[in-house]
PyMOL commands that place a pseudoatom at each C-alpha (Angstrom):
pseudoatom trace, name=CA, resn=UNK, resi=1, chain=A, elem=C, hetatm=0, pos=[37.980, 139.279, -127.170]
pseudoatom trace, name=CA, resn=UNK, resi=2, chain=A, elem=C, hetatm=0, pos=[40.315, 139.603, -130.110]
pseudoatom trace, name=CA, resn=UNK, resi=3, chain=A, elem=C, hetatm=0, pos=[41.504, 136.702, -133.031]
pseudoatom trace, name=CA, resn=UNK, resi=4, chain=A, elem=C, hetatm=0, pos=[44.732, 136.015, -131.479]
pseudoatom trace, name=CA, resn=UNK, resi=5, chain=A, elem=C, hetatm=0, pos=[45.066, 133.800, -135.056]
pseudoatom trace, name=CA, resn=UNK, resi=6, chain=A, elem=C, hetatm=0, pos=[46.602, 136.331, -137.215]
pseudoatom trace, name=CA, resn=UNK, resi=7, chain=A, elem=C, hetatm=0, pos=[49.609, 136.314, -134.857]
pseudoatom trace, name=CA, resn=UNK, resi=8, chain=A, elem=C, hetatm=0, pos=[50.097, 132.494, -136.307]
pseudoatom trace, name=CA, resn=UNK, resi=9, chain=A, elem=C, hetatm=0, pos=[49.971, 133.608, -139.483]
pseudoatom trace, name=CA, resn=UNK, resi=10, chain=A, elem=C, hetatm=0, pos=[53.127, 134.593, -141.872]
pseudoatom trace, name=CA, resn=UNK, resi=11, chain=A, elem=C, hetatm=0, pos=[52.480, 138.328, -143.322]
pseudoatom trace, name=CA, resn=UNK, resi=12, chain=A, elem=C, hetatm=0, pos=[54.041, 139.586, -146.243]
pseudoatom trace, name=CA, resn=UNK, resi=13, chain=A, elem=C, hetatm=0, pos=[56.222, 142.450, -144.951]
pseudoatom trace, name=CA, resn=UNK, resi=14, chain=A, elem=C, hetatm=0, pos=[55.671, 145.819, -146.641]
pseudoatom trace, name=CA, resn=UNK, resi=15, chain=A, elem=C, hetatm=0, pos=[59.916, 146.117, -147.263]
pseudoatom trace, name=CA, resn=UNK, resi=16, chain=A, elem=C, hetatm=0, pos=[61.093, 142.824, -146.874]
pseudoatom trace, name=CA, resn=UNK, resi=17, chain=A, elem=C, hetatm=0, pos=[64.650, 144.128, -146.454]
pseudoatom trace, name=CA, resn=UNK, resi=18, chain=A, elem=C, hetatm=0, pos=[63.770, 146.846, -143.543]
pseudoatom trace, name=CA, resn=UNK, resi=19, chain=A, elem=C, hetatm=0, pos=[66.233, 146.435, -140.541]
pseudoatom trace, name=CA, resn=UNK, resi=20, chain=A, elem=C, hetatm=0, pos=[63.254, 145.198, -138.530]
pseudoatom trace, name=CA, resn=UNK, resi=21, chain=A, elem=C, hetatm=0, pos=[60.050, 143.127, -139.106]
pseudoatom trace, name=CA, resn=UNK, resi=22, chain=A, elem=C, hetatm=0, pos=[58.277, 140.727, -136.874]
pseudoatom trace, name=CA, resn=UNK, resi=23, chain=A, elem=C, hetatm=0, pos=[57.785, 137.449, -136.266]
pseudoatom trace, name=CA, resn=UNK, resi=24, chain=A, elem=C, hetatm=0, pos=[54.931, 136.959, -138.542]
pseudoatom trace, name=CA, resn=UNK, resi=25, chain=A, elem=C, hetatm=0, pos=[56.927, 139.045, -141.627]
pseudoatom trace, name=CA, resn=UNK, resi=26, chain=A, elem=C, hetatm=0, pos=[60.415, 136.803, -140.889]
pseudoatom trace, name=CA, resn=UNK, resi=27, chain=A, elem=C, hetatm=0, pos=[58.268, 133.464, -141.239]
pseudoatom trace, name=CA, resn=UNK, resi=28, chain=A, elem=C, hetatm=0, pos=[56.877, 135.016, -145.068]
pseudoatom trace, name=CA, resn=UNK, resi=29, chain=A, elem=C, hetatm=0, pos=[60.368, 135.682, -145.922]
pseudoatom trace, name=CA, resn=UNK, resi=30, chain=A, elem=C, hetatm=0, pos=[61.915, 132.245, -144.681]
pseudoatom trace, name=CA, resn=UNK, resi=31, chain=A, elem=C, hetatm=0, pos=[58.555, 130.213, -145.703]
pseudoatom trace, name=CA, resn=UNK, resi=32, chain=A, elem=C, hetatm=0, pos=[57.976, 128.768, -142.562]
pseudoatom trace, name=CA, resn=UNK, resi=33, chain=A, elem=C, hetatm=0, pos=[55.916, 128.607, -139.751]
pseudoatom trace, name=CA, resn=UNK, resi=34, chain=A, elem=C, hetatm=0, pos=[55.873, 131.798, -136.792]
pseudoatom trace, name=CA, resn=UNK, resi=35, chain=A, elem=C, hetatm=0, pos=[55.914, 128.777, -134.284]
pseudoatom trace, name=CA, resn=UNK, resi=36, chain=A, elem=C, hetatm=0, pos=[59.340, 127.525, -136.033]
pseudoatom trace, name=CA, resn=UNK, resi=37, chain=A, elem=C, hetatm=0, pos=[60.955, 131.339, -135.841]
pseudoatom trace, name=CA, resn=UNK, resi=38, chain=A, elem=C, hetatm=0, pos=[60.028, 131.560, -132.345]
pseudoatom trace, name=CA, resn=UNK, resi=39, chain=A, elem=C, hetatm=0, pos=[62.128, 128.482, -131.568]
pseudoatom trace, name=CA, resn=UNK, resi=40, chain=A, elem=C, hetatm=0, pos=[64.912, 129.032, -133.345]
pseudoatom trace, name=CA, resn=UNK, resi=41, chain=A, elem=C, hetatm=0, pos=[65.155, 132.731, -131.941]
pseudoatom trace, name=CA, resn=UNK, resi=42, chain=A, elem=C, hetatm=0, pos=[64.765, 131.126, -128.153]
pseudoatom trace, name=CA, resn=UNK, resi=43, chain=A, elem=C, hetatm=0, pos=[67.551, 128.385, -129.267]
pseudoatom trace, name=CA, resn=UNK, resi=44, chain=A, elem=C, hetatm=0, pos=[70.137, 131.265, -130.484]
pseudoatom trace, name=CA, resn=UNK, resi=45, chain=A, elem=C, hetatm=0, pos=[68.646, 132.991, -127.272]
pseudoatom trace, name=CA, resn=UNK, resi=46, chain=A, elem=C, hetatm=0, pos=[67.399, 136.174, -129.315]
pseudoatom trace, name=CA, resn=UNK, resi=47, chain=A, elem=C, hetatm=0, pos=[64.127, 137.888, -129.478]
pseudoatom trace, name=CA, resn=UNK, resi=48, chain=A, elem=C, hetatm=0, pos=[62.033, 139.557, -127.110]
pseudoatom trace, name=CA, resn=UNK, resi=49, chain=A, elem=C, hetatm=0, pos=[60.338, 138.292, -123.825]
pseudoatom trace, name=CA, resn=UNK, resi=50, chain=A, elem=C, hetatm=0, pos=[56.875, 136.831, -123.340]
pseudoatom trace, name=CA, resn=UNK, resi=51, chain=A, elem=C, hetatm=0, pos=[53.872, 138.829, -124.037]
pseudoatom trace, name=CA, resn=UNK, resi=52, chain=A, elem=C, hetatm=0, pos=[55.849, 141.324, -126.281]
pseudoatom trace, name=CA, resn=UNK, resi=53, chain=A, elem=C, hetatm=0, pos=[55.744, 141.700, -129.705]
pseudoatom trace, name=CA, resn=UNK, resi=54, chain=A, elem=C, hetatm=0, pos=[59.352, 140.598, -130.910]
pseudoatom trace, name=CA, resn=UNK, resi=55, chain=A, elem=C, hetatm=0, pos=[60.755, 142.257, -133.649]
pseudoatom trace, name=CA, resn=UNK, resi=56, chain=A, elem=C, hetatm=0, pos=[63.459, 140.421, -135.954]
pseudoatom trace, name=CA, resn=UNK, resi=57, chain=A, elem=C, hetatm=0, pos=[66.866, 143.105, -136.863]
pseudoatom trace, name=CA, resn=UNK, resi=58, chain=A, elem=C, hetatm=0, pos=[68.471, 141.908, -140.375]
pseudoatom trace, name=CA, resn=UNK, resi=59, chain=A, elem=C, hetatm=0, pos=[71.277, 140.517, -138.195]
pseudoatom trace, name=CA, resn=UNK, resi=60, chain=A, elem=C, hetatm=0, pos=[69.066, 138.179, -136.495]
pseudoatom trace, name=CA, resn=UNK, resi=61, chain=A, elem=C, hetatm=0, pos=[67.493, 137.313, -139.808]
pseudoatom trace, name=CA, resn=UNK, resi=62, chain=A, elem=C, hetatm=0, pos=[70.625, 136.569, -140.976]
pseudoatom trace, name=CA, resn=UNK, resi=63, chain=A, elem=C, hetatm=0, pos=[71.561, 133.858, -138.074]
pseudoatom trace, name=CA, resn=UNK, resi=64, chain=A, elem=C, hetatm=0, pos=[68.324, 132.678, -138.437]
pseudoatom trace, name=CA, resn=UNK, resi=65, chain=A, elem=C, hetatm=0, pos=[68.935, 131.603, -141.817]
pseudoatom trace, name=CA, resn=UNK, resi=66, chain=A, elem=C, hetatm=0, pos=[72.322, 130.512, -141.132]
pseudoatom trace, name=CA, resn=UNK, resi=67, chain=A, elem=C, hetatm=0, pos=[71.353, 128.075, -138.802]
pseudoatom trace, name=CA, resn=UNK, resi=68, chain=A, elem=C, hetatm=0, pos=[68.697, 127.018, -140.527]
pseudoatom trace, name=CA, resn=UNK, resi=69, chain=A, elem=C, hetatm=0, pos=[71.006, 126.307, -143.650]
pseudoatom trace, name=CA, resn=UNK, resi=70, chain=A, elem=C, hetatm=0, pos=[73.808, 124.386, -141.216]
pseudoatom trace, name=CA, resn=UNK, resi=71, chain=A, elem=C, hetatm=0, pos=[70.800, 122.576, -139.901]
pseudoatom trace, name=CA, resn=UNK, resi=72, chain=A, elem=C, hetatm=0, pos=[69.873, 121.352, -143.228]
pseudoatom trace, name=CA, resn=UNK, resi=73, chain=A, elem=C, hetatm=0, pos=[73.369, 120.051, -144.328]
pseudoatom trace, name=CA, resn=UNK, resi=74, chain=A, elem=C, hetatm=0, pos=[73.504, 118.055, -140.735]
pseudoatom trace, name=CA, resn=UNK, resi=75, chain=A, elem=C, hetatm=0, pos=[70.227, 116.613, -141.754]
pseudoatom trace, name=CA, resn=UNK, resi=76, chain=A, elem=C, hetatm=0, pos=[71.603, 115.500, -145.311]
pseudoatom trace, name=CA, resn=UNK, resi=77, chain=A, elem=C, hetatm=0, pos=[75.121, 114.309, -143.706]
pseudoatom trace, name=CA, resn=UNK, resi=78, chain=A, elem=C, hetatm=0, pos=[73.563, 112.177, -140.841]
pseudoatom trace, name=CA, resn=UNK, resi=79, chain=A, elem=C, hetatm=0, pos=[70.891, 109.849, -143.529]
pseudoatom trace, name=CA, resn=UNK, resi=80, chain=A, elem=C, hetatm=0, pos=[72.168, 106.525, -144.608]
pseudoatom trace, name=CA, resn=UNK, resi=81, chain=A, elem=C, hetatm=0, pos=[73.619, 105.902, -147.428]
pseudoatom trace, name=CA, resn=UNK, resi=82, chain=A, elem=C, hetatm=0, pos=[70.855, 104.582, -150.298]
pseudoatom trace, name=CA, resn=UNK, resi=83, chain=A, elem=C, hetatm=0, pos=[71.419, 101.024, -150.416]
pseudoatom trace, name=CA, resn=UNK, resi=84, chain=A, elem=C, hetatm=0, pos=[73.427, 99.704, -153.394]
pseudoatom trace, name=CA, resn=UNK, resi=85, chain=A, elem=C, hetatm=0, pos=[71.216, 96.947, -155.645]
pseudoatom trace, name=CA, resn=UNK, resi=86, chain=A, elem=C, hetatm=0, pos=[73.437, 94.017, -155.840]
pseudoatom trace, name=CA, resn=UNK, resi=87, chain=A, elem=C, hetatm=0, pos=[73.553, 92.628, -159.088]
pseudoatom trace, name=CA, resn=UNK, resi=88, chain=A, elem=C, hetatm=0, pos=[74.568, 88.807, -159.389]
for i in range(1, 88): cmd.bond("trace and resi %d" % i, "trace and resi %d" % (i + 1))
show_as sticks, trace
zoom trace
């Protein structure tokens, strides 16, 4: 039986600007998890199928990290304001 871990695992990508790396190589470049590239490829409904090896084109990489940027600035709009002191 084979260590099924190293598909978990982010891998530096030989040519981090080749038109296609995997899963593992995307989630070195965008310093996440694989788990977290997997989801937001299913959620912009691109990527391979189960029990294939998916392969991420620059284009893809490039949504990936759009959303992932638009996601952040929601995050930062939606906290509360920091609460004022008040002063008497």
């Amino acid at each position: 039986m084979t260590d099924k871990s190293i598909y978990r695992q982010p891998a530096r990508p030989e040519d981090p600007d080749a038109e296609y790396l995997t899963v593992q190589e995307t989630a070195w470049i965008m310093r996440c998890s694989v788990n977290t590239i997997r989801r937001r490829l299913l959620a912009l409904k691109r990527g391979g199928t189960l029990g294939r090896r998916i392969l991420v084109s620059r284009a893809d990489r490039q949504a990936l990290y759009a959303a992932a940027v638009s996601n952040r600035r929601q995050q930062v709009l939606k906290r509360p304001p920091e609460a004022t002191p008040v002063h008497p």
